[in-house]
TILO-102040 format. One record per residue (C-alpha): residue in three letters; x, y, z. Coordinates in nm, 2 decimals. Layout:
<pts>
PT code   east  north     up
PT  ALA      X      Y      Z
...
</pts>
This chain:
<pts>
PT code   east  north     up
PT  UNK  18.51  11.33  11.08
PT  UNK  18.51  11.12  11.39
PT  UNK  18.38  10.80  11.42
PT  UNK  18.08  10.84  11.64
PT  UNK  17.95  11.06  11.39
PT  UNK  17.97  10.89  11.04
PT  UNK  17.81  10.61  11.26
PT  UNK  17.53  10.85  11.29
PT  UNK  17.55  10.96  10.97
PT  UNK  17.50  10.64  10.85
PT  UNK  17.23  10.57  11.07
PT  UNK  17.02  10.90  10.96
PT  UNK  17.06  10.84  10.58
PT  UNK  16.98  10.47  10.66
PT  UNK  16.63  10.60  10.80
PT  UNK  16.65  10.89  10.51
PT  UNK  16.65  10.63  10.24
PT  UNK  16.35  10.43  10.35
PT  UNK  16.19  10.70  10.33
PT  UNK  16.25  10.85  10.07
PT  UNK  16.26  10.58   9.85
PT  UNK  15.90  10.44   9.98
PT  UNK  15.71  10.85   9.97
PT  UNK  15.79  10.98   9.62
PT  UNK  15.71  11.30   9.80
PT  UNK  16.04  11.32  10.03
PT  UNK  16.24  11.24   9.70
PT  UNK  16.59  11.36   9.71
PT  UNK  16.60  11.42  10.07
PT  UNK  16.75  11.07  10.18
PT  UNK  16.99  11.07   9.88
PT  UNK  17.14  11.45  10.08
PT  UNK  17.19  11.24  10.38
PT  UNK  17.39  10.95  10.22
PT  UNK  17.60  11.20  10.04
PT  UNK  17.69  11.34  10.37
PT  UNK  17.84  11.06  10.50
PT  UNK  18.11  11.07  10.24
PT  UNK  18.10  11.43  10.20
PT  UNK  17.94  11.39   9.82
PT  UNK  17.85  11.67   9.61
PT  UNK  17.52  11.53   9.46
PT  UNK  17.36  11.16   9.42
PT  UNK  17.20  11.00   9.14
PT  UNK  16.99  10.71   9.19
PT  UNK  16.74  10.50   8.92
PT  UNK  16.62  10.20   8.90
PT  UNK  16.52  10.08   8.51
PT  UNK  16.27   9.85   8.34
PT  UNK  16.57   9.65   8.14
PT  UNK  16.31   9.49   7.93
PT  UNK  16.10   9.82   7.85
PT  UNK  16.41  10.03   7.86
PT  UNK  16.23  10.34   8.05
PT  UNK  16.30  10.44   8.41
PT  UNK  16.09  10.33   8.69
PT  UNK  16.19  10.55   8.92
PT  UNK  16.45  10.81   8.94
PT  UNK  16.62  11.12   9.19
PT  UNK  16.89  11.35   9.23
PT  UNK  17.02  11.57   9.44
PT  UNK  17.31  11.86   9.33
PT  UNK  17.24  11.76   8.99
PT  UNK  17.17  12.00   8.67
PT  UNK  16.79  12.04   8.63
PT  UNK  16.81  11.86   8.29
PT  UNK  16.98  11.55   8.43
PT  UNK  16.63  11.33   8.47
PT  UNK  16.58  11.45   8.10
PT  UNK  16.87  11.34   7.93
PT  UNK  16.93  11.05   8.14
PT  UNK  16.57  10.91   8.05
PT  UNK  16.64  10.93   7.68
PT  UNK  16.97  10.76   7.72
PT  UNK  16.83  10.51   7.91
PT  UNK  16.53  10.50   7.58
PT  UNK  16.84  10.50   7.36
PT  UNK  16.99  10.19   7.55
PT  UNK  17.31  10.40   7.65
PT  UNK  17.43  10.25   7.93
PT  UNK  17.74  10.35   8.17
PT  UNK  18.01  10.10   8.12
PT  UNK  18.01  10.07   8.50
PT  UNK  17.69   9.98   8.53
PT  UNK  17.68   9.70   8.27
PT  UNK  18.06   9.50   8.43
PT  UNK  17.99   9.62   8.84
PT  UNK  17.90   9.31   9.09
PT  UNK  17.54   9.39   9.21
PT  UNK  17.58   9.48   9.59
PT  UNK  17.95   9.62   9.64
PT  UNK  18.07   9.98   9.63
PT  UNK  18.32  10.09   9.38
PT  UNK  18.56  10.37   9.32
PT  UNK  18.45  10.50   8.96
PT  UNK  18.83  10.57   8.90
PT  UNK  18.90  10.22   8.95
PT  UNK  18.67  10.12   8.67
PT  UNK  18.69  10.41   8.44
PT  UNK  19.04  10.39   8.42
PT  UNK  18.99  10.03   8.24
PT  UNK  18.74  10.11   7.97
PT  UNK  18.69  10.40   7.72
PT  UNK  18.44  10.56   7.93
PT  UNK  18.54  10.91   7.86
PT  UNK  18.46  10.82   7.49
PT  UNK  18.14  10.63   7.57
PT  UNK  17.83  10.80   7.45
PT  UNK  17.71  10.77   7.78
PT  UNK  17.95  10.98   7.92
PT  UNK  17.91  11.25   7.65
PT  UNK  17.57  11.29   7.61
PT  UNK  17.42  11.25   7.96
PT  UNK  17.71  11.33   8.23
PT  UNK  17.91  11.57   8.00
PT  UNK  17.67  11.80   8.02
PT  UNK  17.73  11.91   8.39
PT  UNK  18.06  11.94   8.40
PT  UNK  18.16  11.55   8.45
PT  UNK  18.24  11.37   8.79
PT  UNK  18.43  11.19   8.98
PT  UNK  18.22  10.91   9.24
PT  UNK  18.12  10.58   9.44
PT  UNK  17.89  10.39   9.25
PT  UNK  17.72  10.04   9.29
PT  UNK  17.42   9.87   9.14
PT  UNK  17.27   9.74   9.45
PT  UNK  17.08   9.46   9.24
PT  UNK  17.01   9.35   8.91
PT  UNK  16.74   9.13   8.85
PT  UNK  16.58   8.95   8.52
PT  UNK  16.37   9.26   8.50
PT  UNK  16.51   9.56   8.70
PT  UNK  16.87   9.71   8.73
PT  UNK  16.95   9.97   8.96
PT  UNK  17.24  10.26   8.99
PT  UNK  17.38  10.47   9.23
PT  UNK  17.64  10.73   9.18
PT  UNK  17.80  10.92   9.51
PT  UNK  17.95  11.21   9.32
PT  UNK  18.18  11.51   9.33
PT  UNK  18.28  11.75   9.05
PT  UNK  18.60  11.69   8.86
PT  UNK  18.87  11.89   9.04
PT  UNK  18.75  11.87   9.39
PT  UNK  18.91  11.56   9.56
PT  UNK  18.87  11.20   9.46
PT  UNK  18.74  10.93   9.69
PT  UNK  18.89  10.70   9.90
PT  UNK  18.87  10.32   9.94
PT  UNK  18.75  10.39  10.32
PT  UNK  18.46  10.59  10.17
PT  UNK  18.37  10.34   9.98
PT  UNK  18.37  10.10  10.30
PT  UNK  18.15  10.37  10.46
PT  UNK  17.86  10.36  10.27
PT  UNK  17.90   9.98  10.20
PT  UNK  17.63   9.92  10.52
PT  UNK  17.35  10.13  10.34
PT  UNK  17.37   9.97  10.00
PT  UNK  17.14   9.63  10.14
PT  UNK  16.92   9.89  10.33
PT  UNK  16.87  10.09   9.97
PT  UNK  16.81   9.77   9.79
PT  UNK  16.53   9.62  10.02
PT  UNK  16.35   9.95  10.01
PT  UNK  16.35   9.99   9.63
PT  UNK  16.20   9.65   9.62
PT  UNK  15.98   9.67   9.89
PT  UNK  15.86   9.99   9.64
PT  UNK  15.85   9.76   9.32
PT  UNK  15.65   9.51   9.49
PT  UNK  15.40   9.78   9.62
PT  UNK  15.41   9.93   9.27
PT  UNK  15.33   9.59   9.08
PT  UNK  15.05   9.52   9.34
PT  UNK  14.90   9.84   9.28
PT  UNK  14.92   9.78   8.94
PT  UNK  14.73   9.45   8.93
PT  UNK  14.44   9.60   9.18
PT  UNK  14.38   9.87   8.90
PT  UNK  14.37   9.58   8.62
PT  UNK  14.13   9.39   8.87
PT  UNK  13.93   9.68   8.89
PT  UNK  13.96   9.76   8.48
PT  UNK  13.78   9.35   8.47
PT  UNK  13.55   9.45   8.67
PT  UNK  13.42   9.77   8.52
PT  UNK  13.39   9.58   8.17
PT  UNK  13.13   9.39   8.33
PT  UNK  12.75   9.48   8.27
PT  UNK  12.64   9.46   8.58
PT  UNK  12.73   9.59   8.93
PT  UNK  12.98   9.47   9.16
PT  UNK  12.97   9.50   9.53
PT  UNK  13.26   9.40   9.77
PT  UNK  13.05   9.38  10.15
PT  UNK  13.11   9.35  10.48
PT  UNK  12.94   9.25  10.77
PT  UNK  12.75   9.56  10.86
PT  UNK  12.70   9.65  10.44
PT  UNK  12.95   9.88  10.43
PT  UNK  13.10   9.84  10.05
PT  UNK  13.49   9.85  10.02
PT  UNK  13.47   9.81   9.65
PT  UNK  13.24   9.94   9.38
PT  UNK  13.27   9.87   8.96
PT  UNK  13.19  10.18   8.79
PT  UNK  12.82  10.03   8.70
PT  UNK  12.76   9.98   9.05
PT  UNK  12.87  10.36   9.12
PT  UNK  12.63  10.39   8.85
PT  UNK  12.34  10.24   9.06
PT  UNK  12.42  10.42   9.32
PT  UNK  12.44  10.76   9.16
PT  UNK  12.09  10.66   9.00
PT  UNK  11.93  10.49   9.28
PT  UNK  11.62  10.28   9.20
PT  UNK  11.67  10.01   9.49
PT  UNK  12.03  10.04   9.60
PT  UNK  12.18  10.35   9.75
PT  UNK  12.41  10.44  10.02
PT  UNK  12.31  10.61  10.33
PT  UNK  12.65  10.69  10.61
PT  UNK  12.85  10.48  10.42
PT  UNK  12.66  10.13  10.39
PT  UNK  12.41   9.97  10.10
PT  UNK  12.05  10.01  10.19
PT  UNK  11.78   9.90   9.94
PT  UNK  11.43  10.07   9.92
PT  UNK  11.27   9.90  10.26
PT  UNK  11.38   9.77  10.58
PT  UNK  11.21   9.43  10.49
PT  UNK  11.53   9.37  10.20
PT  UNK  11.81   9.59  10.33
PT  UNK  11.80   9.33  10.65
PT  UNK  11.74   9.01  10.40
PT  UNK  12.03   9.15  10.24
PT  UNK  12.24   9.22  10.53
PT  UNK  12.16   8.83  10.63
PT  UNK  12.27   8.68  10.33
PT  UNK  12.56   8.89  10.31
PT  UNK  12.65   8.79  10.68
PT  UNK  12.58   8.42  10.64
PT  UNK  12.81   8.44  10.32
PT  UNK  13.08   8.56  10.58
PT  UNK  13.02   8.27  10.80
PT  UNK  13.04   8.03  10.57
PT  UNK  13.42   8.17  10.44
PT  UNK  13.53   8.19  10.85
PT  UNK  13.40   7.87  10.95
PT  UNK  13.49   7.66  10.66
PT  UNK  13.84   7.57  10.45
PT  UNK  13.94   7.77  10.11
PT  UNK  13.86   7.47   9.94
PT  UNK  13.49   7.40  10.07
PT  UNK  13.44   7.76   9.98
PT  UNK  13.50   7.73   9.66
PT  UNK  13.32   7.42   9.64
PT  UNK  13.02   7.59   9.79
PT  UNK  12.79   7.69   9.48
PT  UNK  12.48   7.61   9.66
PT  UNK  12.59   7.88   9.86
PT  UNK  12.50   8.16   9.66
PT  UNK  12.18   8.35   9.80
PT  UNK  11.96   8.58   9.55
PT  UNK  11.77   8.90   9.63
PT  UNK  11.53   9.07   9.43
PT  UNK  11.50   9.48   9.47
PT  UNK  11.27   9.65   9.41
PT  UNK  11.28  10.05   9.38
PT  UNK  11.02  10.33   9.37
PT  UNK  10.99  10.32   8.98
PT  UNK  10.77  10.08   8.81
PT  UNK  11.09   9.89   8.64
PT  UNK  11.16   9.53   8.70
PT  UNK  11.33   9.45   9.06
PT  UNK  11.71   9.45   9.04
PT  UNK  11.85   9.11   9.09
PT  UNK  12.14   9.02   9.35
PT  UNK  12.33   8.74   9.39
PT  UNK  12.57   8.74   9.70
PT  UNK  12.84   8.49   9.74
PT  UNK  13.10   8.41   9.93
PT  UNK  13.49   8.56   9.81
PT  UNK  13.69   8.26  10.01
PT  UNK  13.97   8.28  10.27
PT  UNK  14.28   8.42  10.10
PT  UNK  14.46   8.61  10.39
PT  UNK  14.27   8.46  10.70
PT  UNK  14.56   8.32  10.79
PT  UNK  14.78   8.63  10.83
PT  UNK  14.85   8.82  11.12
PT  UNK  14.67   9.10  11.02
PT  UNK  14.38   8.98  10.87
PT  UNK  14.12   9.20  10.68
PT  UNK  13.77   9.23  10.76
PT  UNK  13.57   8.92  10.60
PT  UNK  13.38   9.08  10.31
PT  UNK  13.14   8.89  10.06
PT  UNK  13.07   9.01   9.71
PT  UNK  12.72   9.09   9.57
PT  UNK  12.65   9.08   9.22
PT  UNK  12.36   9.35   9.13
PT  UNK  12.21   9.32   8.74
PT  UNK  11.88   9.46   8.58
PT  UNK  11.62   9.12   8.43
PT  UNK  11.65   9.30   8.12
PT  UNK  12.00   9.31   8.12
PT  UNK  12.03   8.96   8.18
PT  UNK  12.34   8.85   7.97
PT  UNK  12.31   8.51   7.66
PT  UNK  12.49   8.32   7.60
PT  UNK  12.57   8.04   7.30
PT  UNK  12.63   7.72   7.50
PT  UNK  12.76   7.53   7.17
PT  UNK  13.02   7.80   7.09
PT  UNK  13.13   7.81   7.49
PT  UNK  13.21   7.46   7.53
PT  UNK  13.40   7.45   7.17
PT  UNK  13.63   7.80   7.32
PT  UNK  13.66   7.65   7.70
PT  UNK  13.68   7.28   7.55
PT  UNK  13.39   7.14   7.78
PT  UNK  13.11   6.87   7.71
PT  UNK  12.75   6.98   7.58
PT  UNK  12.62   6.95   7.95
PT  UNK  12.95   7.13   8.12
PT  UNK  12.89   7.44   7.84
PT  UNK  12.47   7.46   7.89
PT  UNK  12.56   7.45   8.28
PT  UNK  12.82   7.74   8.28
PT  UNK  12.59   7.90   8.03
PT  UNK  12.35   7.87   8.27
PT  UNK  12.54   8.05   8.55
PT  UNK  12.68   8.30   8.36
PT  UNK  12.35   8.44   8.30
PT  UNK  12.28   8.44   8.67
PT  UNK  12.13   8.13   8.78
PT  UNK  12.19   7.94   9.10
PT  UNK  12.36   7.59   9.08
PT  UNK  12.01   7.45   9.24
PT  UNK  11.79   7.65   8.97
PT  UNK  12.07   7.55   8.68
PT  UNK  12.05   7.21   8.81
PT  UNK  11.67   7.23   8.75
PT  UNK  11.68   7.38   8.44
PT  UNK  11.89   7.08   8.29
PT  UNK  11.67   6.80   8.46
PT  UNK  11.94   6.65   8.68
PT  UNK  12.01   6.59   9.07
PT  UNK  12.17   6.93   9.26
PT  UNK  12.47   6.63   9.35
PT  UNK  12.52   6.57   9.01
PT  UNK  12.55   7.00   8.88
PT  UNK  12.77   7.03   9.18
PT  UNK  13.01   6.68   9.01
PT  UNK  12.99   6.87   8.68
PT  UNK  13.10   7.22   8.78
PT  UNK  13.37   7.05   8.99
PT  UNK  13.47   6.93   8.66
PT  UNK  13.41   7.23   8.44
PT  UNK  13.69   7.38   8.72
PT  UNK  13.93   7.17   8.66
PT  UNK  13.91   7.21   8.27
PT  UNK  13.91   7.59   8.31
PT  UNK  14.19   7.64   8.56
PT  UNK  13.95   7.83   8.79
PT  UNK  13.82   7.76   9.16
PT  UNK  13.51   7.96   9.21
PT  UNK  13.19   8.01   9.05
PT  UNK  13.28   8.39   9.02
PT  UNK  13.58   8.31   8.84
PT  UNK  13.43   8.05   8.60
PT  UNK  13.14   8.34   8.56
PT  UNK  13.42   8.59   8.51
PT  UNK  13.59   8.38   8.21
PT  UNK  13.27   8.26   8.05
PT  UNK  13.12   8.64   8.04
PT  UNK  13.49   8.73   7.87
PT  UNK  13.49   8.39   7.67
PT  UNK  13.14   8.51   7.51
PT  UNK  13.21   8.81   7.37
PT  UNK  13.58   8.65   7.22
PT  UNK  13.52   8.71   6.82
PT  UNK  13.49   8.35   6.65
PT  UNK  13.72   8.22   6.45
</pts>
């Protein structure tokens, strides 16, 4: 093989393996294109879950069909190749060079999950290992059929940094999906509906209870994609305090935001039936990503419950779980069950300057930084069994 061409071979399974690696649809694909460069007769790649012991993600190409199969349960049964547990993350080896120098041929490993197909001769590496993932690549070709050389090993050295970035570009993608669906499991705990907005009322986020008013709509529904309530009069005093919510986030800092309380706005809606108006609260979500060359669309988030779903809660019991005063506990009480800071404020007999002083407080204590997340914590803190 000339030079010129394992340069483009290279290349190609370079490109192959982002892709592949990042679409589990293309799957073995880029793996057929790295073994080409060495002339390999099948690929096995993995990254594991050391602490779990379970494979995260796995492919193979000129494998046996029960490969992933026993290779999952040895990974279960923490058998691991010798190589894989003494090999420098990063750098391409000869598996001669290490088998030779430890019973791998004895290793349960070896017997019960490469055995199996015949055995092999390869290039292997663990491009990285990390507190929490491992990963391992075999470049492989049957026993009998000739061994590999040092220079192959140099060869395919270039795309072992390429393979590593992708896989963890992937984990990182994984793990953020991951944490949107727990967000989104929070949210649909909560008994009342939750609406992400943006400035023309389109929703990018719905909690299963606000699917629910929507699928049942008696004030809220959706009409080409954005939230319209019963009349013109509220969709547009709607769409205003949902717009001046947005302003407020673009034209202030993250931390004036979250010190805004007296910025939430609530709506009552009213639908044909003869129940009691919904009630919505619409706040401002802050200015995480403003900052970022690609920005999202500012969005602020609408809080939609029923009057006679209107959640109590025990102000002596909240302050002794969240360790606040008697005033900090009756005035997170008092916004957890959906009041504004000025109509809280009221409700306690004391100056707006003075509820604003206190919740600043009550943050502090709590760890959180908005009134959505203190709301969030007490509404969780409430329903916590006591001891």
């Amino acid at each position: 093989m000339s030079l010129r061409t394992r340069e483009a071979l290279i290349l190609q399974s370079i490109r192959d393996l982002y892709d592949a690696v990042l679409d589990p649809d293309i799957g073995s694909r880029g793996f057929e294109s790295l073994c080409r460069v060495v002339d390999g007769k099948h690929s096995i790649f993995f990254t594991e879950d050391v602490q779990a012991h379970r494979l995260r993600y796995f492919t193979a190409w000129g494998v046996g069909s029960d490969y992933v199969r026993r290779l999952a349960k040895g990974v279960e049964a923490k058998l691991h190749s010798p190589s894989k547990l003494t090999l420098s993350p990063g750098r391409v080896r000869l598996g001669q060079s290490l088998w030779l120098d430890q019973p791998y041929r004895n290793s349960a490993y070896y017997n019960e999950v490469v055995r199996p197909d015949g055995g092999y001769d390869g290039l292997v590496a663990v491009p990285f290992r990390k507190s929490r993932h491992s990963s391992f690549l075999v470049v492989g070709r049957m026993q009998g059929q000739p061994d590999f050389t040092e220079a192959d090993a140099r060869s395919i050295q270039p795309i072992i940094s390429h393979l590593t970035n992708a896989t963890q570009i992937r984990l990182r993608l994984e793990e953020a999906e991951f944490v949107s669906k727990q967000v989104h499991r929070a949210f649909d705990l909560l008994d009342l509906g939750v609406f992400i907005l943006d400035a023309d009322l389109r929703p990018g986020f719905l909690n299963k209870y606000a699917e629910n008013l929507i699928r049942n709509p008696d004030g809220l529904s959706l009409s080409r994609g954005t939230l319209r309530a019963q009349t013109v009069q509220v969709t547009n005093a709607l769409h205003r305090a949902v717009n001046s919510a947005i302003e407020l986030q673009l034209n202030r800092s993250r931390t004036e935001v979250d010190a805004m309380a007296d910025a939430v706005l609530e709506l009552e809606i009213s639908g044909p039936s003869a129940r009691p108006a919904l009630i919505a609260t619409v706040m401002p979500l802050g200015l995480e990503n403003s900052e970022r060359l690609l920005s999202p669309l500012a969005r602020a988030i609408v809080f939609v419950r029923k009057p006679d779903k209107k959640p109590r809660l025990d102000p002596i019991k909240l302050g002794n779980i969240l360790g606040l005063s008697p005033r900090q506990a009756a005035l997170t009480a008092l916004l957890a069950e959906g009041a504004t800071l000025v109509q809280a404020a009221a409700a306690l007999g004391v100056a707006f300057e003075t509820a604003r002083w206190h919740l600043r407080t009550i943050f502090e204590r709590t760890g959180t930084h908005r009134q959505v997340d203190l709301v969030r914590l007490a509404l969780q803190m409430a329903k916590a069994p006591t001891s």
